[in-house]
N, C-alpha and C positions, 0 to 999 in steps of 0.2 A: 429095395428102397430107391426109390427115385430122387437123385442130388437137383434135379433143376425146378424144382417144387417153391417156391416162394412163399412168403408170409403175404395174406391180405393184405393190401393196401386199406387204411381207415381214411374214409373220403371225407372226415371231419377232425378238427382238430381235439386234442385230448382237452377234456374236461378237469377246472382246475379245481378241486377242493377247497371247499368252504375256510378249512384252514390253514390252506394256501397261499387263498384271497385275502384271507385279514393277514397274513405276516407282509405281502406283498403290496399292500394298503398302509400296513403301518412304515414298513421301511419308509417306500414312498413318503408317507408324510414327516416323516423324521427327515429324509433328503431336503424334500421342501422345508422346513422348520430350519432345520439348518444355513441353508444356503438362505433365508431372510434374516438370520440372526448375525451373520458374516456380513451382509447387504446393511443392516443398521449398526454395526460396529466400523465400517467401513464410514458409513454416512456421518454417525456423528464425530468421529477423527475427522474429517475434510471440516464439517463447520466447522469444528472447536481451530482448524486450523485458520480457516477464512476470516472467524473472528477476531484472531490476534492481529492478525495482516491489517482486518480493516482500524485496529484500536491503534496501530503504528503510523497506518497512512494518516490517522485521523490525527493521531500527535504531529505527524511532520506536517501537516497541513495549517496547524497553530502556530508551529515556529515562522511556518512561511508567513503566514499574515501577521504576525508579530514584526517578523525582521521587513517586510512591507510597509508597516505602520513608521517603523524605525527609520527606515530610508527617507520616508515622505517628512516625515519633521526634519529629519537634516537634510533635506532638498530644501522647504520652506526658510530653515537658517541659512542655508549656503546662497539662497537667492537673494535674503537681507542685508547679507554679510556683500556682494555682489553692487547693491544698490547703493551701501554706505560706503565702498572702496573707493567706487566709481563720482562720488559727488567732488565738486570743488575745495569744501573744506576740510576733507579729511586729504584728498590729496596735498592741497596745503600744510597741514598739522605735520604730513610725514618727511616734505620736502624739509620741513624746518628742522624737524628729529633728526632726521638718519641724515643729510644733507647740510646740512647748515646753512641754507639758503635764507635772503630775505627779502622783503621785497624793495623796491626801488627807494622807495621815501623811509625807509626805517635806517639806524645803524648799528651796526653787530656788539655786541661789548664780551668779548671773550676774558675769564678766569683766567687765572695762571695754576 
């Protein structure tokens, strides 16, 4: 017997059987199925996340323009309150309260 005899080389590749190709088809599409069913459970967790985020900014965005709103009327009063400080008569009214002042032609008449 001759030991350095080799097997034929097959100069094609083997041929896969019919029911080969279907188990090798279905895996494959079971992978595929798969891996899109992980791809929309992934997908929809991220919105449901992005929604909350957006319902939170959406609420802090109200209080801003609320506490905005809030600011701007007490800007308006503190500018009136500013105008009424600043007149003659009210600084008068307060010299006379807090002060005791009076004016030149008047005279004082103090309680006991």
């Amino acid at each position: 017997m001759d030991t350095n005899k080799r097997k034929p080389r097959r100069k094609y590749a083997r041929r896969i059987s019919a029911k080969e190709q279907k188990k090798r088809l279905r895996l494959t599409f079971t992978g595929i199925g798969l891996i899109l069913i992980l791809a929309a459970g992934i997908l929809g967790f991220q919105t449901s996340r992005l929604n909350q985020q957006k319902a939170a900014y959406t609420a802090q965005v109200e209080q801003l323009q609320s506490d905005i709103e809030d600011e701007q009327e007490r800007q308006q009063e503190l500018l009136k309150k500013k105008i009424e400080v600043s007149s003659d008569a009210y600084i008068e009214s307060e010299a006379r309260k807090r002060l005791g002042l009076v004016r030149e032609d008047e005279v004082l008449i103090k309680r006991k």
